[in-house]
Residue frames as qw, qx, qy, qz and C-alpha x, y, z in Angstrom:
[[0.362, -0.060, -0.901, 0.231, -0.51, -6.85, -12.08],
 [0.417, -0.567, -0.328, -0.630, -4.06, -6.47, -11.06],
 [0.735, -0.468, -0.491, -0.007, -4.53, -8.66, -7.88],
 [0.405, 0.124, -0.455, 0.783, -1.34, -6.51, -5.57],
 [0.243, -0.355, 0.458, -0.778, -3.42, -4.09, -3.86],
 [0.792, -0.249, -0.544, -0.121, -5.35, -6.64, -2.29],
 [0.736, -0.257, -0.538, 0.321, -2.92, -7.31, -0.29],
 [0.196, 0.428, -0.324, 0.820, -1.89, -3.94, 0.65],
 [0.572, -0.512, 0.147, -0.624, -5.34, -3.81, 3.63],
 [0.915, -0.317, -0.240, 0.063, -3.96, -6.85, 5.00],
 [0.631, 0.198, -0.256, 0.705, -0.52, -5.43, 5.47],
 [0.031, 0.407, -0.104, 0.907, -1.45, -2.04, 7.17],
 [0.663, -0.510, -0.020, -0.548, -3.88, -3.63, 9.38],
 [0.859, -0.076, -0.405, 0.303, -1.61, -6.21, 10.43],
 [0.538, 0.266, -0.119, 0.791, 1.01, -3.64, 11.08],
 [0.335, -0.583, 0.085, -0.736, -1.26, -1.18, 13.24],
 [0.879, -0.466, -0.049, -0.088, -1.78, -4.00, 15.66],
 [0.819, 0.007, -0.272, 0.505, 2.15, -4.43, 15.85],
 [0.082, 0.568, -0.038, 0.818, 2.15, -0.83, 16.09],
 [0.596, -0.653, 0.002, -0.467, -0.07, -0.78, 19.42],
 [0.891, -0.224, -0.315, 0.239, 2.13, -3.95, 20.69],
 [0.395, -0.826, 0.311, 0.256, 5.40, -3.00, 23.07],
 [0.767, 0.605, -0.029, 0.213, 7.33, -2.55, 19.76],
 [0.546, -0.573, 0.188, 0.582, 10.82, -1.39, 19.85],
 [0.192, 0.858, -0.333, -0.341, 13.10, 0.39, 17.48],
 [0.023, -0.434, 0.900, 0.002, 14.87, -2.11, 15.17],
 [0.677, 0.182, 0.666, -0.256, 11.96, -4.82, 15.53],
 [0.086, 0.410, -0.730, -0.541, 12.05, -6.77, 12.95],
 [0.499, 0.106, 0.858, -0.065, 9.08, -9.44, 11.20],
 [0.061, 0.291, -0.727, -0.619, 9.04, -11.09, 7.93],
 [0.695, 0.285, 0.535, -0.387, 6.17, -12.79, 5.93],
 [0.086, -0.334, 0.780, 0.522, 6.53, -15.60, 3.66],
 [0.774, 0.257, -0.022, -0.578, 4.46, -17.30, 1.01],
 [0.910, -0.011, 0.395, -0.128, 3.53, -20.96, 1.37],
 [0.840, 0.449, 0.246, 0.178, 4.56, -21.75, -2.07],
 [0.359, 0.783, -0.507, -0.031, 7.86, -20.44, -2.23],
 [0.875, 0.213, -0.372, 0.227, 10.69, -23.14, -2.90],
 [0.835, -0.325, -0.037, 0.443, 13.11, -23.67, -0.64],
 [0.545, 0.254, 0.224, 0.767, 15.55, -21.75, -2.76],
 [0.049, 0.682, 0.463, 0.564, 13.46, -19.20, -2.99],
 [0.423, -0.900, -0.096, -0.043, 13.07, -18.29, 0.80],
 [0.639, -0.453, 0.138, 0.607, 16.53, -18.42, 1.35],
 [0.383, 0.443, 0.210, 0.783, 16.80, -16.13, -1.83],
 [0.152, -0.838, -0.228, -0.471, 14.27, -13.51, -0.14],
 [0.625, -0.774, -0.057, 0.076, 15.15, -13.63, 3.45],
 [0.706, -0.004, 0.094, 0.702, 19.03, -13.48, 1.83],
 [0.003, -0.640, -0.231, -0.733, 17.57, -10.09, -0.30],
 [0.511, -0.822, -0.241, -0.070, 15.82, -8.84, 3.30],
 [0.295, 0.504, -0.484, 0.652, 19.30, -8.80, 4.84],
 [0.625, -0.626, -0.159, -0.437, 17.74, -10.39, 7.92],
 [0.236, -0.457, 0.838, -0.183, 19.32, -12.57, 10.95],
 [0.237, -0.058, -0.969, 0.024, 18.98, -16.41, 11.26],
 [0.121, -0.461, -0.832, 0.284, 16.07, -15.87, 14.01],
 [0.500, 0.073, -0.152, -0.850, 13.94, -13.02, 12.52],
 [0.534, 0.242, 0.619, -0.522, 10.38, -13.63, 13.48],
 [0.139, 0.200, -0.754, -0.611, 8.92, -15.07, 10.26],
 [0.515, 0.347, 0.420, -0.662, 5.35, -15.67, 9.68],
 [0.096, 0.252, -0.639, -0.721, 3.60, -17.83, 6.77],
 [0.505, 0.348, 0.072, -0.787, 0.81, -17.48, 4.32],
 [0.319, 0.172, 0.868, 0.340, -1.03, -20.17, 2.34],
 [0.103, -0.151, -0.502, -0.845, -3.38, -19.23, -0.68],
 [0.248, -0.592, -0.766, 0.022, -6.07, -20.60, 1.49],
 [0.246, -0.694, -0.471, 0.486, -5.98, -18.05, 4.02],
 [0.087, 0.121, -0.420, -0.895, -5.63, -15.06, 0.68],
 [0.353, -0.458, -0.569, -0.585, -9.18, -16.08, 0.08],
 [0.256, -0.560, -0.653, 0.440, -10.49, -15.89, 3.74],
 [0.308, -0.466, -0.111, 0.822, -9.12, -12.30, 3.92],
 [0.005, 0.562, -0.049, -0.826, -9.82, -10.87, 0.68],
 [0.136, 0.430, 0.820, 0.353, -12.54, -13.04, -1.30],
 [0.101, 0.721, 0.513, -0.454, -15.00, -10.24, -0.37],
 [0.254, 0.810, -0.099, -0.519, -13.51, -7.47, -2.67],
 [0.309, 0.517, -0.610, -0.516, -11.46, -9.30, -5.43],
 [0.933, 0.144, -0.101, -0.313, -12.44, -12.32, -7.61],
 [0.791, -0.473, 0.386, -0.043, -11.10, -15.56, -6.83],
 [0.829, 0.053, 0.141, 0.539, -8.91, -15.74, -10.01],
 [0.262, 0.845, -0.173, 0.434, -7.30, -12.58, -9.12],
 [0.561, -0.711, 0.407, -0.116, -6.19, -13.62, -6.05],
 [0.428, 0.539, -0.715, -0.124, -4.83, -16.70, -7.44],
 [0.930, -0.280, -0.186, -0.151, -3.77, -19.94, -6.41],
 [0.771, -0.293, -0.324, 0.464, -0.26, -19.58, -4.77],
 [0.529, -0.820, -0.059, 0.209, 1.23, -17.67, -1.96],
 [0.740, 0.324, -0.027, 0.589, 4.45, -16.20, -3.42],
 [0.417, 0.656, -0.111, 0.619, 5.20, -13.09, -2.22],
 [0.695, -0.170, -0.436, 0.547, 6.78, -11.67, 0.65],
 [0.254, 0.830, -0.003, 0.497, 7.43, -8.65, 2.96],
 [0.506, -0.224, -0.484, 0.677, 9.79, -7.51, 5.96],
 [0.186, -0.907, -0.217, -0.310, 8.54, -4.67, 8.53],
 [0.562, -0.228, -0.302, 0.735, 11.09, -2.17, 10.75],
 [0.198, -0.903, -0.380, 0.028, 10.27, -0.18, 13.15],
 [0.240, 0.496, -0.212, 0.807, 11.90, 3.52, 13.37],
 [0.241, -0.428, -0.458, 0.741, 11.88, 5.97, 16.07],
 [0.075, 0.768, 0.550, -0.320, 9.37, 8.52, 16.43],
 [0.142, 0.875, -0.028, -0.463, 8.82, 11.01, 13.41],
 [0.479, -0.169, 0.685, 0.523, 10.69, 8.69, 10.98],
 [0.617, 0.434, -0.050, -0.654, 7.66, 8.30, 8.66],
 [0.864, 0.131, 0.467, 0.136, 7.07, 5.37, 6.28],
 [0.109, -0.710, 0.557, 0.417, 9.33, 4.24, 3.85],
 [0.876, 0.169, 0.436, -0.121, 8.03, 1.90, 1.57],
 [0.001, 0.568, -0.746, -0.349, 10.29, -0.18, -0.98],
 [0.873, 0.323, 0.170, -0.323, 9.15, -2.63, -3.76],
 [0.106, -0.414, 0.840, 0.334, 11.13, -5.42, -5.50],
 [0.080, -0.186, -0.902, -0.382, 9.08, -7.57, -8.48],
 [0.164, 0.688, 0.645, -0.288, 5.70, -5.46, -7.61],
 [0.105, 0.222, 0.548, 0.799, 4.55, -3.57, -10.95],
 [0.018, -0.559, -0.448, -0.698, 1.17, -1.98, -10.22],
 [0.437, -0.878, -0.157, 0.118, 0.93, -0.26, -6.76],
 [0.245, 0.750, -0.239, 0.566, 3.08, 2.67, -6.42],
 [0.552, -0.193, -0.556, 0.591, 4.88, 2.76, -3.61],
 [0.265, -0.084, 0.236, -0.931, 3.00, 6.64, -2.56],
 [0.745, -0.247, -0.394, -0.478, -0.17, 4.30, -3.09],
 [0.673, -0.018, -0.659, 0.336, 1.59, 1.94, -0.36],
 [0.324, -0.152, -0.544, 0.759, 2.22, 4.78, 2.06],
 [0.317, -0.114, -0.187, -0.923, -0.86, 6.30, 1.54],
 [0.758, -0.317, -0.436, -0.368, -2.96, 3.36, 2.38],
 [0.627, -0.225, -0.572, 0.478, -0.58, 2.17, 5.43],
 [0.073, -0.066, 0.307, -0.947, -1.24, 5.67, 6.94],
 [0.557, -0.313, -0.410, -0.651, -4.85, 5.15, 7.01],
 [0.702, -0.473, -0.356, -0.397, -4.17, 2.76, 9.49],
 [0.595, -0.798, -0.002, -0.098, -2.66, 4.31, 11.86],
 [0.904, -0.154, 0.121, 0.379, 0.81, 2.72, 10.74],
 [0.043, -0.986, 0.149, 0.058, 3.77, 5.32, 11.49],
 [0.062, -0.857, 0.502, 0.098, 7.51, 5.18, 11.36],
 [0.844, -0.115, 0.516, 0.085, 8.71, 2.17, 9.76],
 [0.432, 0.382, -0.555, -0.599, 10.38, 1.16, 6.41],
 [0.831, 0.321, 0.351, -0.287, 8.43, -1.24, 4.50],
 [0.064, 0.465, -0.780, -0.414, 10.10, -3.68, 1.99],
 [0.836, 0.203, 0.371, -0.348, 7.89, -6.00, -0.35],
 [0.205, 0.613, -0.689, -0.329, 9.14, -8.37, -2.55],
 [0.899, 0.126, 0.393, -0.145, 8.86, -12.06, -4.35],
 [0.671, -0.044, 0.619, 0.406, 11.36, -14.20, -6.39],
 [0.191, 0.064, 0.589, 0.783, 9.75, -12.66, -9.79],
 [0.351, -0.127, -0.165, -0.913, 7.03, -10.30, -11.04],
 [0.300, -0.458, -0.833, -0.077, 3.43, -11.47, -9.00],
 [0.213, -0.718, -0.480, -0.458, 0.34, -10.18, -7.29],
 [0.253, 0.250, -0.534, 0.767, 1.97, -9.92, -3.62],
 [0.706, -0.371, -0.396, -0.455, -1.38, -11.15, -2.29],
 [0.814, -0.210, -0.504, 0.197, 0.55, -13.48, 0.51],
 [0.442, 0.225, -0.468, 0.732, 2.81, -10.93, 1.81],
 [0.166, -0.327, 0.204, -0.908, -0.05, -9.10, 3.83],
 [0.758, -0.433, -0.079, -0.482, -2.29, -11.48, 4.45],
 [0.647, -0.074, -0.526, 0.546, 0.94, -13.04, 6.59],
 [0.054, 0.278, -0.321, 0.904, 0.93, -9.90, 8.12],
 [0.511, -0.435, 0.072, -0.738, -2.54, -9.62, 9.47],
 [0.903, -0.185, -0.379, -0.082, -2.28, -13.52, 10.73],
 [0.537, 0.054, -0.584, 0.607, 1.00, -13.00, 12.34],
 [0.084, 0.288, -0.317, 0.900, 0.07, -9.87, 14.62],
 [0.656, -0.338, -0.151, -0.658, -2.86, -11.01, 14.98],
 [0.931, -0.144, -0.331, 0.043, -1.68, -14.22, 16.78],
 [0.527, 0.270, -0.339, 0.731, 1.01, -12.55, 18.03],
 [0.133, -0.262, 0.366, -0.883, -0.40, -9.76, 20.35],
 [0.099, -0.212, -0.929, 0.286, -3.46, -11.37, 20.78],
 [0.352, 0.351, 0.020, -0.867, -5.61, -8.37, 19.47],
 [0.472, 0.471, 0.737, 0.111, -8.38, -9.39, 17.39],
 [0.143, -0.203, 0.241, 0.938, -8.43, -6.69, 14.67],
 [0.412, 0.408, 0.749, -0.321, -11.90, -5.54, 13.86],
 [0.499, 0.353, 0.758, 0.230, -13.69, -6.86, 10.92],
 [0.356, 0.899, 0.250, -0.057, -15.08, -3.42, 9.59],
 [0.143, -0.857, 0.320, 0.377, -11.51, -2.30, 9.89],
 [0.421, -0.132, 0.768, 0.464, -10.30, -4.96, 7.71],
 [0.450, 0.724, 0.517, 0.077, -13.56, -4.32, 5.46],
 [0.174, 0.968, 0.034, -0.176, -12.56, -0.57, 4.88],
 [0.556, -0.566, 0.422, 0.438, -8.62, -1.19, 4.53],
 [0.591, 0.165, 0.738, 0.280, -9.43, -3.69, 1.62],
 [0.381, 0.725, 0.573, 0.011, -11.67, -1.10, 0.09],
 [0.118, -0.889, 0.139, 0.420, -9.59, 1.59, 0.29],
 [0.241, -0.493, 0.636, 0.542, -6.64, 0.04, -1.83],
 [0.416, 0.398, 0.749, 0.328, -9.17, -1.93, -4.25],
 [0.188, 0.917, 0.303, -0.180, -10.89, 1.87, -4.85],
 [0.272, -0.751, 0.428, 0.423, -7.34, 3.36, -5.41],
 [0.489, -0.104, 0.715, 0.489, -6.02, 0.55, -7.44],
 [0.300, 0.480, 0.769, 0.296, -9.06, 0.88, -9.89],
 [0.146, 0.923, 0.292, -0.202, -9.54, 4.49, -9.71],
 [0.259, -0.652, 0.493, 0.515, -5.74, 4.69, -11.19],
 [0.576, 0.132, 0.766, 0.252, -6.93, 2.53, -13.70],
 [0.286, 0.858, 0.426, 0.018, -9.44, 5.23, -15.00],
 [0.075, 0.993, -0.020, 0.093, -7.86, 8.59, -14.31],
 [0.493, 0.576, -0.456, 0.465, -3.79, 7.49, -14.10],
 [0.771, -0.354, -0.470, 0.245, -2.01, 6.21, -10.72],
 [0.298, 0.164, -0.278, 0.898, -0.50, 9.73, -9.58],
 [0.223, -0.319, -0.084, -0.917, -3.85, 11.20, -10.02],
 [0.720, -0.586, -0.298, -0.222, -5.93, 8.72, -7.46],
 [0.499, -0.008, -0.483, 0.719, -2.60, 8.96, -5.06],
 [0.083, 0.073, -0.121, 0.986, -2.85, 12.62, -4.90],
 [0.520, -0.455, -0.354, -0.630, -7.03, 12.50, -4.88],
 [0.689, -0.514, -0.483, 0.167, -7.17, 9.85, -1.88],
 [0.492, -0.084, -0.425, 0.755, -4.50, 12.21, -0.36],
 [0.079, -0.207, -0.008, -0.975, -6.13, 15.55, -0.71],
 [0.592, -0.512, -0.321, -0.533, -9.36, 14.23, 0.29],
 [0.659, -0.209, -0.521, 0.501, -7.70, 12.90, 3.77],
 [0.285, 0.138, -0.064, 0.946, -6.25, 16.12, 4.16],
 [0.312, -0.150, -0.134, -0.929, -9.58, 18.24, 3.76],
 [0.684, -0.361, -0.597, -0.215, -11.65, 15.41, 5.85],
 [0.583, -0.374, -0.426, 0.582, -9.20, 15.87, 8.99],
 [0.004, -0.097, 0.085, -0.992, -9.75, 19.88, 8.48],
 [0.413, -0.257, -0.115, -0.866, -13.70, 20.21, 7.71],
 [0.150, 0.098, 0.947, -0.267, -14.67, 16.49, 10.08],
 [0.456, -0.167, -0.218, -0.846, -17.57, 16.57, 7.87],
 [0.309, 0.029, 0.868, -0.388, -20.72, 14.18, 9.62],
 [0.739, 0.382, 0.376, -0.408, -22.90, 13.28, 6.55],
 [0.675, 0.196, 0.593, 0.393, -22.32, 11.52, 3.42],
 [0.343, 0.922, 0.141, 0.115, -23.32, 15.11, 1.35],
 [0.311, -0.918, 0.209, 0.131, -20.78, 16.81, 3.65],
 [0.610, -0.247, 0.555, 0.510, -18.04, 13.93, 2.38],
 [0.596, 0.507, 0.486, 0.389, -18.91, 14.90, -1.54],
 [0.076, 0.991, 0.006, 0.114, -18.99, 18.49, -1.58],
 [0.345, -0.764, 0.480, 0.259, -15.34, 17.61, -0.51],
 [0.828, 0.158, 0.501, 0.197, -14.64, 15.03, -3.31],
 [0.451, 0.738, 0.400, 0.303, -16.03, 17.49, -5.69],
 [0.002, -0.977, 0.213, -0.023, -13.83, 20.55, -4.85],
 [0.546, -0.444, 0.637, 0.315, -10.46, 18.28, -4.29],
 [0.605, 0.295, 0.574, 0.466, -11.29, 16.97, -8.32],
 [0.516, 0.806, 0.264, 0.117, -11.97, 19.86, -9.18],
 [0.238, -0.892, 0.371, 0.100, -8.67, 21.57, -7.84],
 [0.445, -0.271, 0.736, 0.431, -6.82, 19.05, -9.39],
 [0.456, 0.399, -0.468, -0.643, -8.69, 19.10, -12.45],
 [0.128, -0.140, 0.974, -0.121, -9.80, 15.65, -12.13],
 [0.563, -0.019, -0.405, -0.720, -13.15, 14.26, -13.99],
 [0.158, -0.158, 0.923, -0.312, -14.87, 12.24, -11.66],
 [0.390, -0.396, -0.631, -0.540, -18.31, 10.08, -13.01],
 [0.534, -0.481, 0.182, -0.671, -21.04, 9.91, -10.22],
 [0.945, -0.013, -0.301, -0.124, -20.26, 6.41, -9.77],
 [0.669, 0.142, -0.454, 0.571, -16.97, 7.25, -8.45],
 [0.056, -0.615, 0.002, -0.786, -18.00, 9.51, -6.63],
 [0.865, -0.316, 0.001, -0.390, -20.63, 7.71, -4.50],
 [0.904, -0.256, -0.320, -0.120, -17.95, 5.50, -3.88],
 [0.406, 0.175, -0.640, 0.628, -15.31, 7.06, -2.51],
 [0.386, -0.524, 0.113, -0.751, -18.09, 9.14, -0.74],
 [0.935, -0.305, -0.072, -0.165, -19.54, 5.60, 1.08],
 [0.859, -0.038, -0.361, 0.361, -15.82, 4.62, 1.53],
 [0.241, 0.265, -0.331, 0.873, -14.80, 7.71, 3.29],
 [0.600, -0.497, -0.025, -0.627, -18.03, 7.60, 5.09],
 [0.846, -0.472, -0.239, -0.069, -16.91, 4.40, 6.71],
 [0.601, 0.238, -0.317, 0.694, -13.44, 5.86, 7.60],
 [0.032, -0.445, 0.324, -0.834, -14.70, 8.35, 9.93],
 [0.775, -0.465, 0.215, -0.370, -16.52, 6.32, 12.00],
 [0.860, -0.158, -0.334, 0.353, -13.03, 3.98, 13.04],
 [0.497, -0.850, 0.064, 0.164, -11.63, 6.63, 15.07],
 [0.692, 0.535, -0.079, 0.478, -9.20, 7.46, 12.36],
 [0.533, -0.657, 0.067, 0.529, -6.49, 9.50, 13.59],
 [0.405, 0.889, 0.210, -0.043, -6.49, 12.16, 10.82],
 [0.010, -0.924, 0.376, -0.067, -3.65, 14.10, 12.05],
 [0.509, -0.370, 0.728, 0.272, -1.15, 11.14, 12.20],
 [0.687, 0.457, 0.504, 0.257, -2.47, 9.88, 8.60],
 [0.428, 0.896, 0.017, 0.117, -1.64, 13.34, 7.00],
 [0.326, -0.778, 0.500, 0.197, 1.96, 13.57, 8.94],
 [0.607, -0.224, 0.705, 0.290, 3.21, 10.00, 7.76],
 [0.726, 0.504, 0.372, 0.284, 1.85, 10.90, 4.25],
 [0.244, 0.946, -0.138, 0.165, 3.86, 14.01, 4.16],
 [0.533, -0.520, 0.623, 0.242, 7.08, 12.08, 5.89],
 [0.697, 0.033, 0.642, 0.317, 6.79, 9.68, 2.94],
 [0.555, 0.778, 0.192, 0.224, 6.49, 12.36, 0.21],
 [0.370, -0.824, 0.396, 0.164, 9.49, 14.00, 2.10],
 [0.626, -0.265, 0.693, 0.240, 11.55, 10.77, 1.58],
 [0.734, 0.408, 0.424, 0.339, 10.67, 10.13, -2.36],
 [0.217, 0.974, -0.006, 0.069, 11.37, 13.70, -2.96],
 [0.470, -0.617, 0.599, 0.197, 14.87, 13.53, -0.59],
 [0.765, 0.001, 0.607, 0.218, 15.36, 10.19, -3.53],
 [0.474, 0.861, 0.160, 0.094, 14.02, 12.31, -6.56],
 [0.048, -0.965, 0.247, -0.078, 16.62, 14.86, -6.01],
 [0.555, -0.609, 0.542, 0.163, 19.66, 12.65, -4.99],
 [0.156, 0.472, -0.758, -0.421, 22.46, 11.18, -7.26],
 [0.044, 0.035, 0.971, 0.231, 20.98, 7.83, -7.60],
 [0.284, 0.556, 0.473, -0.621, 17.72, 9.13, -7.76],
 [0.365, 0.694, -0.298, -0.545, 18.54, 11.50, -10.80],
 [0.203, 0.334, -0.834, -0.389, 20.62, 8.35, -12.67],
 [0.318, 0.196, 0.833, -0.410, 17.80, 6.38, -12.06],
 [0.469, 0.755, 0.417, -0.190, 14.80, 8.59, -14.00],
 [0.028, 0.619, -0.584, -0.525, 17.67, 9.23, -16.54],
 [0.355, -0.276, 0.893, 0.027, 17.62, 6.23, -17.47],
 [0.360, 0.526, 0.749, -0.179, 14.26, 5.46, -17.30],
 [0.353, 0.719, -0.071, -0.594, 13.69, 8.97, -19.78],
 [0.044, 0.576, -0.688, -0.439, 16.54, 7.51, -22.02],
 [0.349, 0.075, 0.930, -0.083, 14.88, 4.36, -22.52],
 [0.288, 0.662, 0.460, -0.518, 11.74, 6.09, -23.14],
 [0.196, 0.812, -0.058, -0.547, 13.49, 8.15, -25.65],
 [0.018, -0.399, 0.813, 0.423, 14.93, 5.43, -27.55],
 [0.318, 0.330, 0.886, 0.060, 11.47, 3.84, -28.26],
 [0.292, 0.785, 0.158, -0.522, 10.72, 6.97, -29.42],
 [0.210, 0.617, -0.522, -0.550, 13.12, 6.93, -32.26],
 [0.100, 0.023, 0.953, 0.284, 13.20, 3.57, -33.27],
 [0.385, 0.598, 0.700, 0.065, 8.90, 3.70, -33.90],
 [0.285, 0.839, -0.079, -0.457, 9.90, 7.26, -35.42],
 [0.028, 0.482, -0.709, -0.514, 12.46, 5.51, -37.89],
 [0.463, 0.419, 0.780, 0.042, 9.96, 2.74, -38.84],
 [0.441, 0.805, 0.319, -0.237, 8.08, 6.03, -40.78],
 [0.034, -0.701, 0.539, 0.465, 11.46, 6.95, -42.41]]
């Protein structure tokens, strides 16, 4: 499902501006899409486990093209608002926590990896939509509500770089596998908030030693662009050291899942499956 990270730089810039508001612990606010049914919201907001008066915030397809005609084409974005997401704040040092329900091609470490970029700390994150879709609506609710909500105007390059960040991800997972651009965007974070380089050379010579420590083939095309997108990340007054904490809270937390009983019967499962499509296209040869 191509069109999801879209939405993901509306959601993390939305969510840094709620962040700066006089949040609380426990705060709670939801974003729906226009074009769900009746039924439908009362199915999600039933799933959420919200109250009756949770703040609630909603998205038409219109205002999915405002936000995020620049980086994806206008039938990837689509033509209705369907999906959905709910935001709670923790207490200090929680880290993010991101959860996915009917979203198939952003990883949830891609999720908390891009919401740390901007600036967005201790919360859990919960996206979701009736059945299997791009999840385009659920963020650009987000950046309308907070944005109307605190009165902050959230600035435009910051939404420019958000977008770019998760469309570069999405499509560099496409090439080289979705663990390996996680773990690239991450290490290069990492080794940007150590060496603060201040030229566009200074950002490659780090590209090119993070792929190559991972073993990672990168063309010069990709290069050059994360280089130009990580050139405009250091001039927003990133906060380095809070982006590398909350991505190491949130690799905490999947590990803490990995490792736990429903974790383990989980990727059981998921092996066993695996291993029964193995035999059955091995008995076809029998």
């Amino acid at each position: 499902m191509r069109k999801i990270f879209a939405w993901l730089g509306v959601l993390f810039l939305s969510f840094a501006t709620m962040a700066q508001a006089d949040s609380a612990v426990g705060d709670v606010i939801v974003t729906l899409g226009e074009n769900l049914s009746p039924a439908q919201k009362e199915q999600l907001l039933a799933e959420m486990d919200v109250p009756n008066d949770v703040t609630t915030v909603t998205v038409s397809n219109a205002e999915e093209h405002k936000y995020l005609g620049e980086y994806i084409p206008k039938a990837q974005i689509g033509s209705k608002a369907i999906s959905s997401s709910k935001i709670t704040m923790k207490e200090k040092g929680y880290g993010i926590n991101v959860q996915t329900n009917n979203i198939s091609w952003v990883s949830k470490e891609m999720y908390a990896n891009a919401l740390s970029t901007a600036g967005i700390k201790d919360a859990d994150i919960y996206i979701t939509a009736p059945f299997e879709v791009s999840g385009t609506a659920a963020l650009t609710g987000l950046i309308k509500a907070y944005e109307t909500s605190t009165g902050e105007k959230i600035p435009e390059e910051q939404k420019q770089v958000a977008n770019e960040e998760m469309v570069t991800t999405a499509k560099l997972g496409d090439k080289i596998g979705e663990q390996q651009a996680t773990e690239l965007i991450q290490r290069i974070k990492e080794e940007v908030a150590k060496e603060n380089p201040q030229t566009i050379q200074e950002i490659k010579v780090i590209i090119n030693n993070v792929s190559n420590e991972l073993n990672i083939q990168l063309t010069q095309d990709q290069i050059n662009q994360l280089a130009a997108l990580f050139d405009k990340m250091k001039n927003l007054d990133i906060n380095w050291d809070q982006v590398n904490q909350q991505i190491d809270k949130a690799k905490e937390k999947w590990n803490e899942f990995k490792n736990s009983e429903e974790g383990k019967g989980i990727l059981q499962s998921i092996l066993d499956f695996l291993q029964s499509i193995v035999d059955w296209i091995a008995g076809l040869f029998k």
